[in-house]
C-alpha positions as semicolon CSV with decimal commas, in nm:
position;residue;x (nm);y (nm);z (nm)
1;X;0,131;1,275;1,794
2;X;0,519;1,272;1,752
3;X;0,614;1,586;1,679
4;X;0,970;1,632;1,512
5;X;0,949;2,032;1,698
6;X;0,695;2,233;1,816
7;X;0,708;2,631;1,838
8;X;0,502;2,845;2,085
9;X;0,133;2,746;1,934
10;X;0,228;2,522;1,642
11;X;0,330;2,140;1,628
12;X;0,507;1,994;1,342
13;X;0,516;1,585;1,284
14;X;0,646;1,366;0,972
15;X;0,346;1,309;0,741
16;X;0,253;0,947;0,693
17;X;0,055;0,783;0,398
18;X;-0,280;0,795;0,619
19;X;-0,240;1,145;0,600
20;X;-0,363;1,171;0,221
21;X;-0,731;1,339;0,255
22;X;-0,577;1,593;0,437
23;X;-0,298;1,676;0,187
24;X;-0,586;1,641;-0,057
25;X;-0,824;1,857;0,123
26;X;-0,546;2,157;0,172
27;X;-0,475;2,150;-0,199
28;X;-0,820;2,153;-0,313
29;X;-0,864;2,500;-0,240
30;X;-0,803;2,671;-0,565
31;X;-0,641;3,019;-0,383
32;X;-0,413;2,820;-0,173
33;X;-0,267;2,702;-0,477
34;X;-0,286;3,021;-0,684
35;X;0,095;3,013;-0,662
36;X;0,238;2,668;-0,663
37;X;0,101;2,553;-0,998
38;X;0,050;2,189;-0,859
39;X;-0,299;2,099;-0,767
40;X;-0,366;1,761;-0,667
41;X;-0,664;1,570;-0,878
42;X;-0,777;1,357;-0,577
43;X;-0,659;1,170;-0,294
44;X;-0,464;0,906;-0,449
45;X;-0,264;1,184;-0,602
46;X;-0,245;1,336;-0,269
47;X;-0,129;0,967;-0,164
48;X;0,155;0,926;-0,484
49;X;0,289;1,275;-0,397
50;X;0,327;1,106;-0,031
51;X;0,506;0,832;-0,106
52;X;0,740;0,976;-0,418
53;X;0,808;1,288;-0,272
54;X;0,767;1,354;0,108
55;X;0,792;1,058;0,290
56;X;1,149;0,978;0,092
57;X;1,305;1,319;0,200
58;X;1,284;1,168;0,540
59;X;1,463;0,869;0,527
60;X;1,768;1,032;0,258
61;X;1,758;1,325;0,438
62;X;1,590;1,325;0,805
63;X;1,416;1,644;0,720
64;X;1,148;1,717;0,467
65;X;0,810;1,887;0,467
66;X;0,607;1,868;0,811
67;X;0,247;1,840;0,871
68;X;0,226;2,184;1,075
69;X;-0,119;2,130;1,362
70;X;-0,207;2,409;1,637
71;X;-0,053;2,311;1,960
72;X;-0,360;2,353;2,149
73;X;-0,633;2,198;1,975
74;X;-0,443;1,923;1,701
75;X;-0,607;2,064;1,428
76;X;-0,399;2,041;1,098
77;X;-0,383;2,349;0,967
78;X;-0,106;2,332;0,649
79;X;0,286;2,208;0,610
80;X;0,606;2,381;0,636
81;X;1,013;2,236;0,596
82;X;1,264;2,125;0,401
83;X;1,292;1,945;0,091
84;X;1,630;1,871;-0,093
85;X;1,639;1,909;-0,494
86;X;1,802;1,924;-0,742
87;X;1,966;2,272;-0,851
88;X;1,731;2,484;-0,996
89;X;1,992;2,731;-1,193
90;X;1,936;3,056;-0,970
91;X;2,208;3,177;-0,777
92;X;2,561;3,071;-0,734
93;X;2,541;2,665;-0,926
94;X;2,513;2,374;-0,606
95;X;2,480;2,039;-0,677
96;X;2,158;2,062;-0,461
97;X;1,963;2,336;-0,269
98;X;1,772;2,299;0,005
99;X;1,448;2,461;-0,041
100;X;1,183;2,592;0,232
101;X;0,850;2,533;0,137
102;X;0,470;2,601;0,320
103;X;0,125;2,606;0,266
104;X;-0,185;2,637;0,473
105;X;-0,533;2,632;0,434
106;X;-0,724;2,965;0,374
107;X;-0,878;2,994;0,676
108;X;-0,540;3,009;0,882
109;X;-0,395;3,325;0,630
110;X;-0,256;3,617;0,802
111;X;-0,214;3,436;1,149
112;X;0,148;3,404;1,158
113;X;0,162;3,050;1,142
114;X;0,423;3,033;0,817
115;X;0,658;3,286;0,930
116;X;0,649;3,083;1,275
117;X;0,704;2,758;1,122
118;X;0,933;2,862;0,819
119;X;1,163;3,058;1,103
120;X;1,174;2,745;1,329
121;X;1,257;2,497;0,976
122;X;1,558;2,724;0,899
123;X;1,631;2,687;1,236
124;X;1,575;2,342;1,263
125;X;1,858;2,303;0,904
126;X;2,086;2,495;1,040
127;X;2,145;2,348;1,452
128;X;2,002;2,022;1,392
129;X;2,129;1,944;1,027
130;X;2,398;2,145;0,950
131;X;2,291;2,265;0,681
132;X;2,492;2,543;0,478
133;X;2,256;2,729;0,278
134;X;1,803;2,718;0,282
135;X;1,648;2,907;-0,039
136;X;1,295;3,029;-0,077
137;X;1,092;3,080;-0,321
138;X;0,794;3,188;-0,458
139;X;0,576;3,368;-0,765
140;X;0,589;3,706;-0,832
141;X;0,266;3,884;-0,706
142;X;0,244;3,634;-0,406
143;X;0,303;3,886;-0,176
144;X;0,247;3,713;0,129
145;X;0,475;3,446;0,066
146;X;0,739;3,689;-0,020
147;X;0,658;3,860;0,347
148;X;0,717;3,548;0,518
149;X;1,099;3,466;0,337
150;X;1,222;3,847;0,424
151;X;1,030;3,788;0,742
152;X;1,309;3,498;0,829
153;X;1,597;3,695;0,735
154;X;1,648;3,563;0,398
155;X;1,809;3,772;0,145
156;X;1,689;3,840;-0,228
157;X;1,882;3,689;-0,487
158;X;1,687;3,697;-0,852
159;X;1,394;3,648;-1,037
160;X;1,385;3,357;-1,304
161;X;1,213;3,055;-1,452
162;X;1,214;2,759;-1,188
163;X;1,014;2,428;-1,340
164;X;0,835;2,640;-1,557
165;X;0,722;2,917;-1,359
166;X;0,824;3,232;-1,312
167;X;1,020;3,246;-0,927
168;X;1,170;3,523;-0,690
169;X;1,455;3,335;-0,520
170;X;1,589;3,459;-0,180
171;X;1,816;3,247;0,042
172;X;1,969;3,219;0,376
173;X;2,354;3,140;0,528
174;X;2,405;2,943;0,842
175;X;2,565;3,173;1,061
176;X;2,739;2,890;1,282
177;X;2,911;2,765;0,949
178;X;3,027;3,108;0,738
C-alpha cells in the first residue's frame, strides 16, 4: 500500500478506480450519510464519483480525498483530505477554497480516527502544499462533525446555504504564511 502519510494508527493512500465497492459500501449506510446529502445508488456511481471527482484532484492538485485504513491491520475504515472547489459564497469571496472533508463507516464513530486524520490533512495543506486557507464544513445538528473542525483549531465563520443545504462553515489560517 502507498501511503501518501500515515499518523500514529491510521494510513492514508490515493484512492484508485478498483477501489469502487468500498466507496460504495461506506456510503450505503444511510446514518453515515445523514449529513452529506449524497448517497451513492451503486457501485458504478461509486466508480463515476471516482473518476470525475477524486482521482482528478490528484493530478490538478496533488492532494484530494484519501482512502484513510488502520495502520495495523489494513482495514479501510472511511476517507479524509482535501478537495479544491469552487467558492461556495461563505466567508471573505476566493476564487477557490480548499475544503476538508471525511467520512467513515459506523462502526469506527467515536474512535478518533477523523479528528486524527482531518488534523494531519490540514497539516499535510499547509507544510507540504502551501496552502493559505482549509474550510470545514458541515450540517447543523451534526454534532460530531462539528467536534472534529473545532477539534483542529478551526475557527467558526457562519451558517448558510452551501449546494443546497444548510452549512456551518469554520476555517483555518496557515500559520507559516500569515
Amino acid at each position: 500500500m502507498n501511503a501518501v502519510f500515515e499518523t500514529n494508527r491510521l494510513l492514508l493512500r490515493e484512492f484508485t478506480l478498483e477501489d469502487a465497492q468500498i466507496l460504495f459500501d461506506l456510503n450505503s449506510d444511510p446514518e453515515v450519510t445523514r449529513y452529506t446529502g449524497d448517497p451513492m445508488k451503486d457501485v458504478d456511481h461509486a466508480k463515476q464519483v471516482l473518476e470525475e471527482v477524486i482521482l482528478p484532484q490528484y493530478a490538478l492538485y496533488n492532494y484530494g480525498r484519501w482512502a484513510v485504513h488502520i495502520k495495523h491491520t489494513l482495514d479501510f475504515i472511511g476517507w479524509c483530505g482535501l478537495k479544491c472547489r469552487p467558492w461556495a459564497g461563505m466567508g471573505k469571496p476566493y476564487d477557490h477554497e480548499i475544503d476538508l472533508g471525511y467520512r467513515f463507516k459506523r462502526s469506527e464513530w467515536g474512535r478518533g480516527y477523523a479528528t486524527e486524520s482531518a488534523y494531519t490533512s490540514i497539516k499535510f495543506g499547509f507544510e507540504k502544499r502551501e496552502l493559505t486557507r482549509i474550510i470545514g464544513r458541515a450540517m447543523p445538528g451534526n454534532g460530531a462533525s462539528l467536534k472534529v473542525l473545532k477539534n483542529c483549531g478551526m475557527s467558526y465563520v457562519g451558517e448558510g446555504i452551501v449546494d443546497g443545504h444548510p452549512a456551518i462553515t469554520y476555517e483555518i489560517f496557515n500559520p507559516l504564511i500569515r
